[in-house]
C-alpha atoms as an extended CHARMM CRD file, in Angstrom:
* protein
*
       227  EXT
         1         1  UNK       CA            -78.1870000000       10.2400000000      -17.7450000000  PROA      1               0.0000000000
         2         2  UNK       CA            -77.1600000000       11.5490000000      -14.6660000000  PROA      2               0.0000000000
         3         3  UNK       CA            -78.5090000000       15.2250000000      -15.7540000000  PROA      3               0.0000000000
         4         4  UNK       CA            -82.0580000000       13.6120000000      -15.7780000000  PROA      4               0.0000000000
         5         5  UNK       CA            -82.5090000000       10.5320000000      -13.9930000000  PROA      5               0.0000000000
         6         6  UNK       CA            -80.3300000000       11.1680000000      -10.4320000000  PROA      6               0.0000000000
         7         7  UNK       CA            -78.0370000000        8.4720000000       -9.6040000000  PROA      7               0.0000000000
         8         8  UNK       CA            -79.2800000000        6.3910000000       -6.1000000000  PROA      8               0.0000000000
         9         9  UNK       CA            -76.8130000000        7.0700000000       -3.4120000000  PROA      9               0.0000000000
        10        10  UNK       CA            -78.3650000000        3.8210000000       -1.7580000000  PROA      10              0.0000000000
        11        11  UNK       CA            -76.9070000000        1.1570000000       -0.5220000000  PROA      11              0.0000000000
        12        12  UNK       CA            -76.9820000000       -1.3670000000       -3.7300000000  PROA      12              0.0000000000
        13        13  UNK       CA            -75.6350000000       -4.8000000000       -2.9390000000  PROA      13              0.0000000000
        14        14  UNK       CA            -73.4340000000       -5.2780000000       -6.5820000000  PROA      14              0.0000000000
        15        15  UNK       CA            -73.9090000000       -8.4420000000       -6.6420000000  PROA      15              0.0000000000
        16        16  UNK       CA            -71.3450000000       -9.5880000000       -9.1810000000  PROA      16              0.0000000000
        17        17  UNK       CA            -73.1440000000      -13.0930000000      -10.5540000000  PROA      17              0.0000000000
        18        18  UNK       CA            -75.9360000000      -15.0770000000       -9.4340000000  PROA      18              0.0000000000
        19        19  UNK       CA            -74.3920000000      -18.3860000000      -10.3070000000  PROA      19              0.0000000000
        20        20  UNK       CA            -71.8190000000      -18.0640000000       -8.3430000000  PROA      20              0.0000000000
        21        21  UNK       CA            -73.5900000000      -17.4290000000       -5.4650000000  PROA      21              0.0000000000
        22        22  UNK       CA            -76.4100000000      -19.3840000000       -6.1620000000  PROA      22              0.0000000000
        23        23  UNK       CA            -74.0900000000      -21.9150000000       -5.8630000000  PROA      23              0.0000000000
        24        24  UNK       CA            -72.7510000000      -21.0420000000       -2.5540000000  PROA      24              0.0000000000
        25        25  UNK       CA            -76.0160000000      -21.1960000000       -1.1230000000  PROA      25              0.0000000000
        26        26  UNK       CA            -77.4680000000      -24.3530000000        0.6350000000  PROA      26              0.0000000000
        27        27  UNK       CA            -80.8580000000      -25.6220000000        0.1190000000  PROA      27              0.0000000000
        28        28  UNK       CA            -82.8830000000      -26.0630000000        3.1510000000  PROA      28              0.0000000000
        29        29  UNK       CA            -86.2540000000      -27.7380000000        1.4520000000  PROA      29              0.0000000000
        30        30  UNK       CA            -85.7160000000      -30.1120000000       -1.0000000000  PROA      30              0.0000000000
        31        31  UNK       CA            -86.7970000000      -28.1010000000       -4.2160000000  PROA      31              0.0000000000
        32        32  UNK       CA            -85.3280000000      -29.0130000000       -7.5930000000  PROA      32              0.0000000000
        33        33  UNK       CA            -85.2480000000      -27.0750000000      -10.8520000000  PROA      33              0.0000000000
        34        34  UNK       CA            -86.8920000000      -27.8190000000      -14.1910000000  PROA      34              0.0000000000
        35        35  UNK       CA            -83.1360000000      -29.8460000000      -14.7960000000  PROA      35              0.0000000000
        36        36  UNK       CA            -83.4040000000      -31.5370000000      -11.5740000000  PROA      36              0.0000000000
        37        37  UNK       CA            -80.8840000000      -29.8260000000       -9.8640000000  PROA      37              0.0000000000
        38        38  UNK       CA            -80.9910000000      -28.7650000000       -5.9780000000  PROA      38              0.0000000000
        39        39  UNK       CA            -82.7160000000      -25.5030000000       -6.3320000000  PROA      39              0.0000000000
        40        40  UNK       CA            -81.3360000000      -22.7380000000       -3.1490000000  PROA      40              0.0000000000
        41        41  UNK       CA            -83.4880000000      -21.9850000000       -0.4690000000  PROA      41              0.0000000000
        42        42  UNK       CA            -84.5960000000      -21.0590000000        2.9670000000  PROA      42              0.0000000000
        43        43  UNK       CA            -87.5400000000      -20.7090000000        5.0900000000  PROA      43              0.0000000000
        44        44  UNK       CA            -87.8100000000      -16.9340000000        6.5160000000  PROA      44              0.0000000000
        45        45  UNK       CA            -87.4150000000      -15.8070000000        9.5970000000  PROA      45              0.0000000000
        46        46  UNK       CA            -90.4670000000      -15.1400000000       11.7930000000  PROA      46              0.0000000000
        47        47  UNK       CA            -91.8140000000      -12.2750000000       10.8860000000  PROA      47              0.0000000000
        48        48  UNK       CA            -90.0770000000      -11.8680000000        7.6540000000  PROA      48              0.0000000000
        49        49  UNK       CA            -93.0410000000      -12.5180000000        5.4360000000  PROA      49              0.0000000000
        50        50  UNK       CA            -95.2810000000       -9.9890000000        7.3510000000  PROA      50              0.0000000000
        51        51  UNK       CA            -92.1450000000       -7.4280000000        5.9540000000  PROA      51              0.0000000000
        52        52  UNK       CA            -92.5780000000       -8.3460000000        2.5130000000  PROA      52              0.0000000000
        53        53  UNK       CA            -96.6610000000       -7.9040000000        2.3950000000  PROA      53              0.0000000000
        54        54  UNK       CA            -95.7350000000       -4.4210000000        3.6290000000  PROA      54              0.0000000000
        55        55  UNK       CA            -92.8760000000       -2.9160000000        1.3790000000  PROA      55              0.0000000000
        56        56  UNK       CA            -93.8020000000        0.0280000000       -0.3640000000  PROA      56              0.0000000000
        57        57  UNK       CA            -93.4310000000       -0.0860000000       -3.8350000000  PROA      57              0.0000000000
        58        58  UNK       CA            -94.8880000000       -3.6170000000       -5.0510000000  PROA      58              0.0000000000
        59        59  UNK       CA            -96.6030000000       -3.7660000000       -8.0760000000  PROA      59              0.0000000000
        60        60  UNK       CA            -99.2810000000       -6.7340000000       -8.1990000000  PROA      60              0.0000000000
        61        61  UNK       CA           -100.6730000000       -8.2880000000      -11.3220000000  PROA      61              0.0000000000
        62        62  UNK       CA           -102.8970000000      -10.9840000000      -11.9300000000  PROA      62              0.0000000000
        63        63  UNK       CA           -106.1740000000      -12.1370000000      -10.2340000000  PROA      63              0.0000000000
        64        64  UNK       CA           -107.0180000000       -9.8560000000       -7.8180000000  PROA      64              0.0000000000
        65        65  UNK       CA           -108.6960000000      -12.6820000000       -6.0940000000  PROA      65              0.0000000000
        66        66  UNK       CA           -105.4630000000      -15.0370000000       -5.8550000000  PROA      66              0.0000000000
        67        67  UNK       CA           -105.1890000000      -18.0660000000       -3.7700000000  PROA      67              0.0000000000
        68        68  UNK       CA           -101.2470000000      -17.9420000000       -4.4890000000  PROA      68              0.0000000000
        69        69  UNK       CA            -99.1680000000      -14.7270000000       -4.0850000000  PROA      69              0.0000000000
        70        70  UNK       CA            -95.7710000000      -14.9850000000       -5.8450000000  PROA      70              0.0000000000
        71        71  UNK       CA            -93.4530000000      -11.9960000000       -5.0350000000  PROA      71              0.0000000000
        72        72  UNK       CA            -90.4410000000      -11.8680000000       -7.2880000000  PROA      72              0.0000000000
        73        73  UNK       CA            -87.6080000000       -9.9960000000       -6.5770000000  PROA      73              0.0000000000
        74        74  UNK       CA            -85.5680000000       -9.0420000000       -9.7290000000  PROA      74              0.0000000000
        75        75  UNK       CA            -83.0390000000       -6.7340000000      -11.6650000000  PROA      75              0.0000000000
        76        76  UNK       CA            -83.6680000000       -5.2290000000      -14.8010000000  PROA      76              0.0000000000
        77        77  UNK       CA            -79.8760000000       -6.2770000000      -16.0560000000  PROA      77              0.0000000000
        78        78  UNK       CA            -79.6550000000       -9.5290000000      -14.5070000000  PROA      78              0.0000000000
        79        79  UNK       CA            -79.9310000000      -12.0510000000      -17.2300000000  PROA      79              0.0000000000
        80        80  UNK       CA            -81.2120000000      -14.8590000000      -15.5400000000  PROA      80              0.0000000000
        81        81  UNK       CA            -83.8300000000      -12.4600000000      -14.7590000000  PROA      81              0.0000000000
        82        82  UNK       CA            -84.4010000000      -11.8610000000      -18.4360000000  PROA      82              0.0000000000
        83        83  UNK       CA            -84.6790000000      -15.2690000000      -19.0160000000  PROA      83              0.0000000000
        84        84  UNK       CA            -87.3470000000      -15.6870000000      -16.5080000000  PROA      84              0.0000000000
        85        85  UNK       CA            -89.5810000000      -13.1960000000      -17.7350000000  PROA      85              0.0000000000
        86        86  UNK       CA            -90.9270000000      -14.8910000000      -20.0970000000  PROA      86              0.0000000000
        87        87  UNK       CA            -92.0040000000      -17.6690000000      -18.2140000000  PROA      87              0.0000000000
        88        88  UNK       CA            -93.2770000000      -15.6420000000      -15.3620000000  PROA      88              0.0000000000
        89        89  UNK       CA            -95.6190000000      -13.7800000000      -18.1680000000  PROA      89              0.0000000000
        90        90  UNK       CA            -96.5600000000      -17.2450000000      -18.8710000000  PROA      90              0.0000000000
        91        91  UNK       CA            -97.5110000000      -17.5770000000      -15.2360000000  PROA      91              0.0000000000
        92        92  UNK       CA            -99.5130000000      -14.7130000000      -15.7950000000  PROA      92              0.0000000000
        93        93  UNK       CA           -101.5840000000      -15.4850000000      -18.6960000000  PROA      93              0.0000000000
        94        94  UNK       CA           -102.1930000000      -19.1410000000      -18.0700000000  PROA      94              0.0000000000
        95        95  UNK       CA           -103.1860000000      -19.2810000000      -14.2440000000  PROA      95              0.0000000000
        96        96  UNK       CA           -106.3790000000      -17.2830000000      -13.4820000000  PROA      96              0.0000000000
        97        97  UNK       CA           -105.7370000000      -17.7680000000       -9.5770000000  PROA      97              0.0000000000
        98        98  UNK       CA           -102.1870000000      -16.5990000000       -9.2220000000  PROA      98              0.0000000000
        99        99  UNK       CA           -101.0940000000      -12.8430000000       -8.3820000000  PROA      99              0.0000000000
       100       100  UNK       CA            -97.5240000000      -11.9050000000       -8.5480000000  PROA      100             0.0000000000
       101       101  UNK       CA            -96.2300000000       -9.3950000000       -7.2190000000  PROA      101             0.0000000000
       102       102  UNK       CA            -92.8650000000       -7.7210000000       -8.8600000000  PROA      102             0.0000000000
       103       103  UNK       CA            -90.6320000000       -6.4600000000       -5.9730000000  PROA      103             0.0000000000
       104       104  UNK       CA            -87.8980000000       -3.9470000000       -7.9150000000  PROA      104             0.0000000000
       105       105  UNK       CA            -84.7890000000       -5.2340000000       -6.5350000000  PROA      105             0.0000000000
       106       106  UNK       CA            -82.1510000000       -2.9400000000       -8.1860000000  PROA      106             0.0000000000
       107       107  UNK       CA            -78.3150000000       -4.5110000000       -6.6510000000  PROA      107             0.0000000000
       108       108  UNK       CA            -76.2980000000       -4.8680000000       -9.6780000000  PROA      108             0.0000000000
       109       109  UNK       CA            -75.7380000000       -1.5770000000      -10.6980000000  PROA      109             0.0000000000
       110       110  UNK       CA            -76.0810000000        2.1620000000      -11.1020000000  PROA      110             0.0000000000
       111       111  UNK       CA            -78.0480000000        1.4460000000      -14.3380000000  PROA      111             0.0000000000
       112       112  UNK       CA            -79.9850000000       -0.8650000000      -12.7100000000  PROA      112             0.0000000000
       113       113  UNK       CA            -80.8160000000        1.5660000000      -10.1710000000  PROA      113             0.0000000000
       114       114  UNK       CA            -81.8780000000        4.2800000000      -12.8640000000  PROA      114             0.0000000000
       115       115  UNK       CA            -84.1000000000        1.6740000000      -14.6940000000  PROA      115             0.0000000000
       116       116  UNK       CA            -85.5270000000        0.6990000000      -11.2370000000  PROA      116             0.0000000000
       117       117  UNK       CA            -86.7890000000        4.3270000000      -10.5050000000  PROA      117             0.0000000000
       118       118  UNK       CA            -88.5940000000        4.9210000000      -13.9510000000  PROA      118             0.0000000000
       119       119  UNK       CA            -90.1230000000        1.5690000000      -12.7090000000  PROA      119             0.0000000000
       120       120  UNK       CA            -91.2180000000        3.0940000000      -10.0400000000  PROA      120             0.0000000000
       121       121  UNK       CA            -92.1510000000        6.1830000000      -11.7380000000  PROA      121             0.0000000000
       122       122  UNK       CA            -94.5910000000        4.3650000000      -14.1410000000  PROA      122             0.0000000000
       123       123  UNK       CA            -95.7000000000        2.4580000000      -11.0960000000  PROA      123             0.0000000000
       124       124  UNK       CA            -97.3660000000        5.5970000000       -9.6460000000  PROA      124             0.0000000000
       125       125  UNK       CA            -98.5080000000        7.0320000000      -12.7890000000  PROA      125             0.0000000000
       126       126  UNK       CA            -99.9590000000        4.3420000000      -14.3590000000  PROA      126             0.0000000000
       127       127  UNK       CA           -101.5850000000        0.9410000000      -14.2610000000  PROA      127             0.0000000000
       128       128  UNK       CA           -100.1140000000       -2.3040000000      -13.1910000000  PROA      128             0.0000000000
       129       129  UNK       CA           -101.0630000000       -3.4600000000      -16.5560000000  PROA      129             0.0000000000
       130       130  UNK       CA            -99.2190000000       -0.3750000000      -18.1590000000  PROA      130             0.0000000000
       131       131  UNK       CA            -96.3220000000       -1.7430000000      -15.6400000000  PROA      131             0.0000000000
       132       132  UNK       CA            -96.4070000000       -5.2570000000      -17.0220000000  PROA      132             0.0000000000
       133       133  UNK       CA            -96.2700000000       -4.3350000000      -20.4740000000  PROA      133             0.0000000000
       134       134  UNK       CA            -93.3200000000       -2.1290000000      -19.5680000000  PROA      134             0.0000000000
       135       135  UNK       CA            -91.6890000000       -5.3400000000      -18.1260000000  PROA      135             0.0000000000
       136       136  UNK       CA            -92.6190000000       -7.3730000000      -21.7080000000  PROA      136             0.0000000000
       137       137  UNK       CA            -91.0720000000       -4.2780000000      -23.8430000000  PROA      137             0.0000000000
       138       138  UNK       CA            -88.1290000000       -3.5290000000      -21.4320000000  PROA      138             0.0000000000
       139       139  UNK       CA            -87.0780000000       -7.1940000000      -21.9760000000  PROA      139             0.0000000000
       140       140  UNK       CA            -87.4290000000       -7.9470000000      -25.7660000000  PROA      140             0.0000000000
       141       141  UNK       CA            -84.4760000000       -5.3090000000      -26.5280000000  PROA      141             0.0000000000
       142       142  UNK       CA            -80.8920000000       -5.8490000000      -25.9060000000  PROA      142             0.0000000000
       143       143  UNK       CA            -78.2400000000       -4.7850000000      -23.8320000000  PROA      143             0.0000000000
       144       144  UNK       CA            -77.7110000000       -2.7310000000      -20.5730000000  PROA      144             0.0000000000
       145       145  UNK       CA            -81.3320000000       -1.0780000000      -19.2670000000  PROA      145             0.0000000000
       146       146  UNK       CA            -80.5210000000        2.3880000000      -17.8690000000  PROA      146             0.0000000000
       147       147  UNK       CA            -82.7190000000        5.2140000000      -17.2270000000  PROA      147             0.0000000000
       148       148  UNK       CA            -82.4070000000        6.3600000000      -20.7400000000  PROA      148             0.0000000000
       149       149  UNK       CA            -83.4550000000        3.6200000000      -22.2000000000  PROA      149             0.0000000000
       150       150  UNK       CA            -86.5520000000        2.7220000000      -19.5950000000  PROA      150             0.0000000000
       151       151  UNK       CA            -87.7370000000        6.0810000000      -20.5640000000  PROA      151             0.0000000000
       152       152  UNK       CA            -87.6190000000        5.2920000000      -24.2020000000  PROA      152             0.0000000000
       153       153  UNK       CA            -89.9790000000        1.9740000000      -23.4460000000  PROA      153             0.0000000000
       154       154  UNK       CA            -92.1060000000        4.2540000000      -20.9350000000  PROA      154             0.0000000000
       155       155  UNK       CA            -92.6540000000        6.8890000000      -23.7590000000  PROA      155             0.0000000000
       156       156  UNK       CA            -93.5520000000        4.1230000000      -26.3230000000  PROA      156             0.0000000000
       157       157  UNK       CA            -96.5770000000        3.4980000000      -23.3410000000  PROA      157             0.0000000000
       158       158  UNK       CA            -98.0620000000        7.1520000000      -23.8910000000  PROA      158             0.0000000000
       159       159  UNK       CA            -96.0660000000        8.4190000000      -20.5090000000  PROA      159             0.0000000000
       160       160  UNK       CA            -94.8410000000       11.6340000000      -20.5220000000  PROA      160             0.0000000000
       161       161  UNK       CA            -91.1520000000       11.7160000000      -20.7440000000  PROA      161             0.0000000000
       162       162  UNK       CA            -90.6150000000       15.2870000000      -18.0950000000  PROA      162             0.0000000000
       163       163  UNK       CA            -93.5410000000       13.6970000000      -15.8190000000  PROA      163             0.0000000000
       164       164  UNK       CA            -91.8440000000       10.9450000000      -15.2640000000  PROA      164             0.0000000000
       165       165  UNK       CA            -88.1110000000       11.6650000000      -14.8950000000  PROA      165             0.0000000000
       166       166  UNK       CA            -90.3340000000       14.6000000000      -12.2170000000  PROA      166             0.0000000000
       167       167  UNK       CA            -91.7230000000       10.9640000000       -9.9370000000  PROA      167             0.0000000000
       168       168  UNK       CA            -88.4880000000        8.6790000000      -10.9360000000  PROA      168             0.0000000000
       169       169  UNK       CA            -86.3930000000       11.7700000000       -8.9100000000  PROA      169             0.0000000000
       170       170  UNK       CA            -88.3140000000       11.9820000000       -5.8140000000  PROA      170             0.0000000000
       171       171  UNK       CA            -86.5670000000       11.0500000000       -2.7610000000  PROA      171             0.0000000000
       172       172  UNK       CA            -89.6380000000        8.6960000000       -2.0190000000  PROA      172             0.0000000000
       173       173  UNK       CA            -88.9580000000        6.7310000000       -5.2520000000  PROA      173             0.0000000000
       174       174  UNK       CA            -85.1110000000        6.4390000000       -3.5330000000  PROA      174             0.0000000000
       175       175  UNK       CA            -86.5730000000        5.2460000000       -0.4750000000  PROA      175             0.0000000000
       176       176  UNK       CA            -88.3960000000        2.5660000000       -1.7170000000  PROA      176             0.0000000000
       177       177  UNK       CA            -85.2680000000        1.1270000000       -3.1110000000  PROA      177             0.0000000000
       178       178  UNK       CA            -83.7730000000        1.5710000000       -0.1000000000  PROA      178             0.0000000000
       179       179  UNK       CA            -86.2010000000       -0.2690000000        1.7360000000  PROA      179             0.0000000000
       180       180  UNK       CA            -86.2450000000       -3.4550000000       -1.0760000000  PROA      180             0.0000000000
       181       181  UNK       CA            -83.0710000000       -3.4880000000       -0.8820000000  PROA      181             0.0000000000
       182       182  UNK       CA            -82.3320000000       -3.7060000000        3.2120000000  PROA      182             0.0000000000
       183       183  UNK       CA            -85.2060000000       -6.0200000000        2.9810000000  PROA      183             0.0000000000
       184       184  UNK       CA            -83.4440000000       -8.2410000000        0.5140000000  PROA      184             0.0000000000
       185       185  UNK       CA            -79.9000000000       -8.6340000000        2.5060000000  PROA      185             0.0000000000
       186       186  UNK       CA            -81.6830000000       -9.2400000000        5.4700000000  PROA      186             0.0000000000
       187       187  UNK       CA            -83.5330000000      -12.2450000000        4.3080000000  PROA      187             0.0000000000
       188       188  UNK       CA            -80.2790000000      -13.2180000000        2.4530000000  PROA      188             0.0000000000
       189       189  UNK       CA            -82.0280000000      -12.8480000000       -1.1810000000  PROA      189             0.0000000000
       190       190  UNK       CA            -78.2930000000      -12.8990000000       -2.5830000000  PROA      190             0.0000000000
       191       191  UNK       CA            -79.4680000000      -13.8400000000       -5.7740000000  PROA      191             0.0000000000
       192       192  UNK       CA            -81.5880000000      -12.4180000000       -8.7760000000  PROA      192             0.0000000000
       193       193  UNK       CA            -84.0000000000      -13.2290000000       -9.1290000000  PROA      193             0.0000000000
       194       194  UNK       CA            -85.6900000000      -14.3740000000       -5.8020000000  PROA      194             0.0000000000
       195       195  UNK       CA            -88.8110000000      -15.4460000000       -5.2200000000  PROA      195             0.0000000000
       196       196  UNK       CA            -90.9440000000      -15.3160000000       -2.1470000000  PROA      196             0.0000000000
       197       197  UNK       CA            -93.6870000000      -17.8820000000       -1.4260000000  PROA      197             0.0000000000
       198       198  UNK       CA            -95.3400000000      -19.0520000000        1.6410000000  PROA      198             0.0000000000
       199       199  UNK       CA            -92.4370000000      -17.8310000000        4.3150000000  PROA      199             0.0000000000
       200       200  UNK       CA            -89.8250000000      -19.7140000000        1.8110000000  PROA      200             0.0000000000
       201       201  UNK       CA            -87.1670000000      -17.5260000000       -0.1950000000  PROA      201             0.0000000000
       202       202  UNK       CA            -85.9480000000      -19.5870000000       -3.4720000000  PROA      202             0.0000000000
       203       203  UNK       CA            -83.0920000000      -18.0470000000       -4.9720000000  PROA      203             0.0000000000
       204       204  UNK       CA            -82.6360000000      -18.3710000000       -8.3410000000  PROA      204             0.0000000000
       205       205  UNK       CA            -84.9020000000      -19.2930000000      -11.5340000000  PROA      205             0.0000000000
       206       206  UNK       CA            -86.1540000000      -22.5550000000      -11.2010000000  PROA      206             0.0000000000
       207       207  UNK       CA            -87.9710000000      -22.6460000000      -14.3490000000  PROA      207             0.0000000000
       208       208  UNK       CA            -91.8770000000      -22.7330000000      -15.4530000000  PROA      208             0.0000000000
       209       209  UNK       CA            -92.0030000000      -25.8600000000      -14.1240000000  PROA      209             0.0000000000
       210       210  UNK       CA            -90.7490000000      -25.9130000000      -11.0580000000  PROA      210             0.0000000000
       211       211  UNK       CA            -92.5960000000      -22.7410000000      -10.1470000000  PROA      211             0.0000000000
       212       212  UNK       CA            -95.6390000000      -24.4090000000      -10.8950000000  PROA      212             0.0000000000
       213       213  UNK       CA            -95.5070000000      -27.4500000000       -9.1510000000  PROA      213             0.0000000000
       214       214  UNK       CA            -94.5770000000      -24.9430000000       -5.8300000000  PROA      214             0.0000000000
       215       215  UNK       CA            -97.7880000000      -22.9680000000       -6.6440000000  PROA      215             0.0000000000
       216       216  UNK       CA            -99.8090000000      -26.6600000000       -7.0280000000  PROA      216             0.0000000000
       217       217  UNK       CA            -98.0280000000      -27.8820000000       -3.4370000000  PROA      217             0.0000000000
       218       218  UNK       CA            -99.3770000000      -24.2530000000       -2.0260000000  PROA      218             0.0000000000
       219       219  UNK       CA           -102.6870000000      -25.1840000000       -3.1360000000  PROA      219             0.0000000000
       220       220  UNK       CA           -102.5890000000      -28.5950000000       -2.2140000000  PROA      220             0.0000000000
       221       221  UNK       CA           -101.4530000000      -28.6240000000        1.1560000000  PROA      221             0.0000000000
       222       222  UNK       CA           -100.3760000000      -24.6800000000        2.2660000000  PROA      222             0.0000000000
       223       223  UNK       CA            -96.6970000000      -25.1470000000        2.0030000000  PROA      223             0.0000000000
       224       224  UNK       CA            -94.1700000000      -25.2090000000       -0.9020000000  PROA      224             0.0000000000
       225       225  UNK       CA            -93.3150000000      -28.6150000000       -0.1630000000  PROA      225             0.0000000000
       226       226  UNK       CA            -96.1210000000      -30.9850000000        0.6780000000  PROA      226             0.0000000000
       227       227  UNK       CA            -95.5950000000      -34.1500000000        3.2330000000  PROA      227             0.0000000000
């Protein structure tokens, strides 16, 4: 792979587990998973949510019209993230007034990084709905996601295989991992995946459930946690 897709001389974090440092992490608003656990957070620091609005990169689906913005920041080989895809496409199809906005947040590897910029790639040259459906094909395989095999799902999409290894090469497809990725130690999103709602960062996936009773307290009352 390294022939085609260039390997990202970037910073990535290597995070080596999200459990374990999920479970080093305190939680500042009293959030609970779909088991009822404590679920890690933290409010942002000022300013910190302006940031996020404005990384490059972010690929928004849903209603364009959203009263709730979701940003999810994610890995292609972390597995919790894998597990939460599927309920975040539920997100998707079942709430007309949500937009979410996937935030590429490649940290646990140099495959991950690879996958991350024929993201990014298919990003520019296609649709967010053409990125989405990516996501849902990416996910249903098995096994380590590399450039190689993002490619493979891209081409099943109609891309053009040269095209895009052309845009996943670019030094401006680097720099918006860069920039995801200072972002994310900054605001101490030291877990995949992290979410980003209303100036609070939850780290970790709380479930379907959990994510939609924060959306519902947004609604309700403007914050994740209503008084």
């Amino acid at each position: 792979m390294m022939a085609v897709i260039a390997r990202v001389g970037l910073l990535l974090l290597l995070l080596s587990g999200a459990a374990q440092a999920q479970q080093g992490t305190a939680a500042q608003l009293p959030l609970k998973d779909d088991d009822g656990a404590p679920m890690a957070n933290h409010v942002l620091r000022p300013g910190q949510m302006a940031q996020v609005e404005r990384l490059p990169g972010l690929v928004a689906v849903g209603a364009p019209d959203a009263d709730v913005t979701l940003y999810q920041f994610y890995d292609l080989n972390c597995p919790f993230c894998r597990e939460a895809a599927a309920d975040v496409d539920t997100l998707i199809r079942n709430d007309p007034r949500l937009r979410l906005v996937f935030v590429p947040y490649a940290v646990l590897s140099i495959q991950s990084a690879e996958g991350a910029k024929v993201e990014l790639a298919i990003r520019e040259l296609g649709t967010p709905r053409q990125f989405l459906e990516f996501h849902r094909r990416i996910y249903a395989g098995r096994g380590q996601i590399d450039g190689n095999r993002a490619l493979a799902v891209a081409q099943s999409l109609g891309f053009d295989r040269n095209r895009l290894i052309d845009v996943a090469n670019a030094s401006r497809i680097t720099d918006i991992l860069r920039a995801h990725a200072r972002f994310g130690e900054d605001a101490r999103l030291m877990v995949t995946p992290s979410y980003v709602i209303e100036n609070v960062a939850v780290l970790g996936h709380p479930g379907l459930d959990s994510l939609r009773h924060v959306i519902a307290a947004v609604r309700r009352c403007g914050a994740v946690v209503c008084g």
